[in-house]
N, C-alpha and C positions, 0 to 999 in steps of 0.2 A: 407660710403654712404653719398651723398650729403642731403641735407635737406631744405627747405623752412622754413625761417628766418626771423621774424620781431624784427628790430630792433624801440622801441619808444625811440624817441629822436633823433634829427639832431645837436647839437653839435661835439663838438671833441670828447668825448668818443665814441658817437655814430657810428659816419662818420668813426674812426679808426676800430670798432667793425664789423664797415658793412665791411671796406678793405680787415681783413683777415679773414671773415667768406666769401667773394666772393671769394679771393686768393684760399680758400681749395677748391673750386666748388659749393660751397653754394649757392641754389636761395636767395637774399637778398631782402627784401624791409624797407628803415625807411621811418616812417612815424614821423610830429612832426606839432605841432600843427601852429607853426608860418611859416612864410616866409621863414624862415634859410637863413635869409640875418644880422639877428643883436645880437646875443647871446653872452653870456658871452666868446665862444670862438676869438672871434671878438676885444673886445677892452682892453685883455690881453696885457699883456709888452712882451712877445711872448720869454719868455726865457723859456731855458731848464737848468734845475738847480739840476745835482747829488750832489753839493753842500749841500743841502735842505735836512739832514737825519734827524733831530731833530725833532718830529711832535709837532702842535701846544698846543695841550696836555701836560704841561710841567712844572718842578717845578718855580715856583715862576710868573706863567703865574697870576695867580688869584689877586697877591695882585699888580701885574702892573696893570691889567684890570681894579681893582673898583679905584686906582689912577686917571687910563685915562679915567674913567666914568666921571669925575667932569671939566674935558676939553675940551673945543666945538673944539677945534681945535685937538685933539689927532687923534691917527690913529687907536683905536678901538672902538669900544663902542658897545652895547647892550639895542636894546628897550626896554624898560620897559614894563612888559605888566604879564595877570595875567592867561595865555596862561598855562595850564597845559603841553604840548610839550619845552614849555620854559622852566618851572621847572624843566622838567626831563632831557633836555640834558644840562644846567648849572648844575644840581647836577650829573649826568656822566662826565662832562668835570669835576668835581672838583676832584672826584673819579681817574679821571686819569693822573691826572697833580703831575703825582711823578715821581720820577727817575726809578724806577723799569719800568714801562711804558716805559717812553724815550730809557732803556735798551734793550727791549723787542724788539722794534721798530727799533732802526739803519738801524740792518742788511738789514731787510726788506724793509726800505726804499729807501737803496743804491743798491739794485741788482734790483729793477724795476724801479730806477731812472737810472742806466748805462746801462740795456735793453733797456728800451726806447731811450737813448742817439742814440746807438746802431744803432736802427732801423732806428731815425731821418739821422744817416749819409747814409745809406743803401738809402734809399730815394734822397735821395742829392746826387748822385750817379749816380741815375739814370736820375733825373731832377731836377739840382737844381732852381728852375722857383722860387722859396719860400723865396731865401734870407740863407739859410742857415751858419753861420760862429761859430767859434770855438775861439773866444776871451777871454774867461774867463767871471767871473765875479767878482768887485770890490764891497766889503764891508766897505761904506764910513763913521770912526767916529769923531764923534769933541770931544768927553769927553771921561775920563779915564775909568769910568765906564763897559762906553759899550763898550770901548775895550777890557775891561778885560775877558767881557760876549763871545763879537766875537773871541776871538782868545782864551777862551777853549774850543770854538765848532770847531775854527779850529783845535788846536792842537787832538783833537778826531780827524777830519777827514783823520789826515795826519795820522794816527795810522791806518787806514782805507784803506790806498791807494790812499786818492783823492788828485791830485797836488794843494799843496799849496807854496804860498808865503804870507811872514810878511812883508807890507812895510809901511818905516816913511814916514816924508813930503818930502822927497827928492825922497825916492820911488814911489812914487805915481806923484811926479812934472815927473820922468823920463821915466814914464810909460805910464799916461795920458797928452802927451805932448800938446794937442790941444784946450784945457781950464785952467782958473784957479778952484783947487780945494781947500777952505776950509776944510782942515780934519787932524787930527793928524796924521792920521793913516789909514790902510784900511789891509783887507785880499784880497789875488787877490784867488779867485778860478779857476784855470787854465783848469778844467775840464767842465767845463761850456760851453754851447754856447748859439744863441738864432737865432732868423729867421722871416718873418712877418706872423702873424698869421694871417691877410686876405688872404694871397696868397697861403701860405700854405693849408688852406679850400679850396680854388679854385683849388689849385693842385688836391686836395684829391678828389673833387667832379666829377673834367674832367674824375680821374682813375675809380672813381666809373661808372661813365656812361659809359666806356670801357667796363666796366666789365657787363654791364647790371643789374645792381644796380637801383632798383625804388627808386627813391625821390618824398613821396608823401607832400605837404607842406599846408600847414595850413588842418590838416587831426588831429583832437584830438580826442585823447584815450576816449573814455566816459566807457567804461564795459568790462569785459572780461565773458566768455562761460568758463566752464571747467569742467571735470568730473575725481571724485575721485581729484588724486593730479596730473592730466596733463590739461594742458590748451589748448584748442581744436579752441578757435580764438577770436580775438578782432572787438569791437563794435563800430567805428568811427561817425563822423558827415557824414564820403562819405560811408558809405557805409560798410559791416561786410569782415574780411579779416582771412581766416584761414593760420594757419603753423604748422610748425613741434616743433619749440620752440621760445622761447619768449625771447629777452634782454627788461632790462629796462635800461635806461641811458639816462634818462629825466633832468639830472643836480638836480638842486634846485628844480623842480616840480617833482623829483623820489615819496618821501615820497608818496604825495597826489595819484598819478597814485596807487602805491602797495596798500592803502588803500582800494582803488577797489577790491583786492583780500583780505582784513582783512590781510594785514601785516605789521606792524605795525616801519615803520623805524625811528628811531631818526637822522633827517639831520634837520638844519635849512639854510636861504641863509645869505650868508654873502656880504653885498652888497658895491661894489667898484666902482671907478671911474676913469675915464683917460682923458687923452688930449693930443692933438699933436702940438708942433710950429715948424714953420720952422728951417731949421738950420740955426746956426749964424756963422759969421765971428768964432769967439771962439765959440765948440760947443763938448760936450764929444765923444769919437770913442769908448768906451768899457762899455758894460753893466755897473750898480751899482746899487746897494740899497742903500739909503741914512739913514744908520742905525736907528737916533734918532726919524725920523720921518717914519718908514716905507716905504719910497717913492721909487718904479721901475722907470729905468731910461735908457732906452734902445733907441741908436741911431741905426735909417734906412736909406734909400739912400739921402732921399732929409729932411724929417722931425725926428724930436726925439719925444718921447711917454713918458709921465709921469703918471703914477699912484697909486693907494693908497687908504688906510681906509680899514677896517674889520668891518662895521657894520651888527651884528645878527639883525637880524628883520621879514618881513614876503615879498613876491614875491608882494604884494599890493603897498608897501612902494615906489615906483617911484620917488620921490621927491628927489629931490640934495640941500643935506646942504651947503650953499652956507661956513659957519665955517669952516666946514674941509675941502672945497678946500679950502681956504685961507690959513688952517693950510698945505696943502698939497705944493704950493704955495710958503709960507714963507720958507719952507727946501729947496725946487727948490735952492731960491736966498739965500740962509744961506750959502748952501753950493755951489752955481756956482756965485761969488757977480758980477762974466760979463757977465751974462745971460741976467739978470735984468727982468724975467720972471713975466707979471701979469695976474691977474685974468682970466679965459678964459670966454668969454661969454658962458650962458647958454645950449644954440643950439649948442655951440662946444665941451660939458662935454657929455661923454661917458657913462652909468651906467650899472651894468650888477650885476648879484648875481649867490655867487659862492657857491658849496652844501657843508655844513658844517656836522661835525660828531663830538659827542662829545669825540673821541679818536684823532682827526687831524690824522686818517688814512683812507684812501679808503676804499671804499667798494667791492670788487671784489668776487662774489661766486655762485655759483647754491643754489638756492631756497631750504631749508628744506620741504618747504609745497607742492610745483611744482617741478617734477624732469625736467621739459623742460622750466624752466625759470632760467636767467643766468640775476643778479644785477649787475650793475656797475654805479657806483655814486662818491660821497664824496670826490674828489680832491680837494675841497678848491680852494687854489690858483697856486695848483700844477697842474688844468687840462692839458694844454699842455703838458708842460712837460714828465707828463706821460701819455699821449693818445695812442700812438703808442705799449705802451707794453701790457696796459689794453686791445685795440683791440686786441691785440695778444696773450692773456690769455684768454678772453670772446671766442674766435674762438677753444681753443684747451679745454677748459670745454665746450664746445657744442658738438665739436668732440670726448667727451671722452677720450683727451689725455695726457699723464702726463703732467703737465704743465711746462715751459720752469722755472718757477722761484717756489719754495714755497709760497705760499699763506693764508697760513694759519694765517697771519696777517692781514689779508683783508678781514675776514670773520667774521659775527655776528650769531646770535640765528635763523636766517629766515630761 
C-alpha cells in the first residue's frame, strides 16, 4: 500500500530517499530548511568510490589525528571545545578505531558501496545528463610510508573483488598521460567512477517533479506530534504537515532535528572545502586522491574541483581557515609542479559539513522508539557515493521489505 512520506532534509540522501519512495508509488514530500541550492551535496569531488571499504574508525586513526592536531596546514583536525557530545563521540571513535571494527565493517561497506555504484549506472542509462564516467580512481603517493599503508588496503581489496592495479612512476606517467605527476607510486582503483554532483541534483530534482514529488524549501522542522511510538506529523515555520512515516536525513543537522523526539544521535559535522580552476594546457583526466595531504582531485568538462580537510566542529563554525587551504594548495602543486595552482580567493572556496559518526559508518535504520520513522545520516564523505543505495534501503524499510543488502551495520541503539 502506498503511503504519505516526509522526507526532512533536501540533500543527496534525502533527494535519493524521496526517488525510490516515489518509484514504489509513495506520496512524497521533503521539506528542508534551506534553499537546496548549496549543501554539502553540492561542492563534493562528486566521486563514487567502492574503493572506500576501510571506515574512518581505524587502527592507528587516533595517534595520526593528535599528530595532525599540532598542524595548521594538516587535513584533519578537531575543535577544541568542552562540548559534552564532543567527549562522547571522540571517546566512541577511540572505542572503535581497532581492527576488529575495520573487520566487521568491510563487507558491509563494499555491497552498498557496488549497490550504489549499481544504481549510479542504471541512472546513466537512462539519462546520462550528470556526467557519469567509469575511470577509476588513482591513489597518489610520494613517500614509502604511505605506500605501504595504500597498497595493504589494496592488497585487501583485491581479496575482495575490487579491480585493482599497482603502479610505479612509469605506470602512472603511462596512465595519466595529460599532466606531470609527482608520486612514487599510486593504486589505480578501476572500479571507481565519479559524475558532477550539481548536475546530478538537477537530474534527480527534474525526475522528482515527474514524479510529483513536493519540494518544500526553506520549510524547518521546528517539532513533531506523536502518540505512543508513531509519529502522527510535523510542525514547520509554513505551516503542520501530517504522514504516514517520517525519514530524517537532515545531514549534519540530523542529531539536533531527532532531539526533538529525545533521541539522542552521536554525529558531529566534519567541515570541508573545495574549489574549482579552469583546465589547463596540462590538466589531470582521472580521478585521485593525493594521499599525504588528503586532497580530491576530480576533473570535469571544462574545470577540475579540488578539495579536502576533515574538520570536527559545530554547523556555526562557517569560517575558512585560510592555513589549510594553503595546506590543501601546497599538495595541488607538490604533486601537479605544472599546475602551478594558487590560493583561491575567499568568495571562490566552497564549505560544506559532512555528518560524522563516531564508527565512520552510516546510519541507515527504522526508529527503535518510532515504528514509522526511518534515519538515514552519517556518510561523512561518502554521501554521494552512497546516496542512491541508502535511497533504496530507506524505501524498502518503509515498505516493509527485506532489504536489498544487510544492514545491520548501519544500525545503532535508536
Amino acid at each position: 500500500m502506498s503511503k504519505k512520506v516526509v522526507v526532512i532534509g533536501g540533500g543527496i540522501i534525502g533527494l535519493c530517499s524521496a526517488y525510490f519512495l516515489a518509484k514504489e508509488g509513495n506520496e512524497v514530500v521533503i521539506v528542508d530548511k534551506s534553499d537546496m541550492l548549496d549543501g554539502a551535496s553540492y561542492g563534493n569531488a562528486g566521486m563514487i568510490v567502492p574503493s572506500h571499504i576501510i571506515p574512518l574508525a581505524q587502527p592507528g586513526v587516533i595517534h595520526k589525528g593528535i599528530k595532525w592536531m599540532f598542524n595548521p596546514k594538516s587535513p584533519f583536525y578537531i575543535k577544541p571545545s568542552a562540548n559534552s557530545e564532543l567527549v562522547k563521540w571522540l571517546y566512541n571513535f577511540y572505542k572503535n578505531s581497532n581492527q576488529t571494527h575495520v573487520n566487521n565493517s568491510i563487507n558491509h561497506l563494499k555491497n552498498i558501496s557496488f549497490l550504489s555504484k549499481e544504481l549510479y549506472q542504471n541512472f546513466a542509462k537512462e539519462n546520462n545528463s550528470f556526467l557519469y564516467d567509469e575511470k577509476g580512481l588513482l591513489m597518489l603517493f610520494q613517500n614509502e610510508r604511505i605506500a605501504e599503508e595504500e597498497i595493504k588496503v589494496a592488497e585487501i581489496s583485491k581479496k575482495l573483488g575490487i579491480h585493482v592495479d599497482f603502479l610505479d612512476k612509469n605506470g602512472i606517467k603511462n596512465l595519466e598521460k595529460s599532466t606531470t605527476i609527482n608520486a612514487i607510486g599510486a593504486v589505480h582503483y578501476k572500479s571507481d567512477a565519479h559524475l558532477s554532483p550539481n548536475l546530478f541534483i538537477s537530474f534527480l530534482k527534474k525526475e522528482l517533479l515527474k514524479m510529483n514529488v513536493q519540494l518544500l524549501t526553506n520549510t524547518e522542522t521546528l517539532n513533531f506530534k506523536f502518540f505512543n511510538n508513531s509519529i502522527q506529523e510535523i510542525i514547520t515555520n509554513n505551516g503542520i504537515i501530517k504522514a504516514d512515516s517520517f525519514i530524517v536525513a537532515a545531514g549534519s543537522w540530523s542529531a539536533k532535528i531527532l532531539k526533538k523526539l529525545d533521541i539522542k544521535l552521536l554525529l558531529l559535522p566534519g567541515k570541508g572545502y573545495s574549489f574549482n580552476v579552469p583546465k589547463q594546457v596540462e590538466s589531470p583526466s582521472i580521478p585521485s586522491i593525493l594521499c599525504e595531504g588528503k586532497v580530491a582531485v576530480t576533473p570535469f568538462n571544462t574545470n577540475i574541483r579540488f578539495g579536502g580537510t576533515l574538520e570536527i566542529t559545530n554547523t556555526n563554525d562557517t569560517k575558512i581557515n585560510q592555513k589549510r587551504l594553503k595546506g590543501i594548495v601546497g599538495h595541488i602543486n607538490s604533486f601537479y609542479p605544472n599546475l602551478k595552482i594558487e590560493n583561491p580567493k575567499q568568495e571562490n572556496v566552497w564549505l560544506g559539513f559532512r555528518p560524522c559518526t563516531p564508527t565512520g559508518l552510516p546510519i541507515i535504520e527504522r526508529s527503535n522508539k518510532f515504528n514509522n520513522l526511518v534515519i538515514a545520516t552519517g556518510h561523512a564523505m561518502m554521501g554521494l557515493s552512497l546516496a542512491p543505495a541508502t535511497g533504496k534501503l530507506v524505501s524498502e524499510i518503509v515498505s516493509n521489505k527485506k532489504t536489498t543488502i544487510d544492514i545491520l551495520a548501519f544500525k545503532t541503539s535508536n
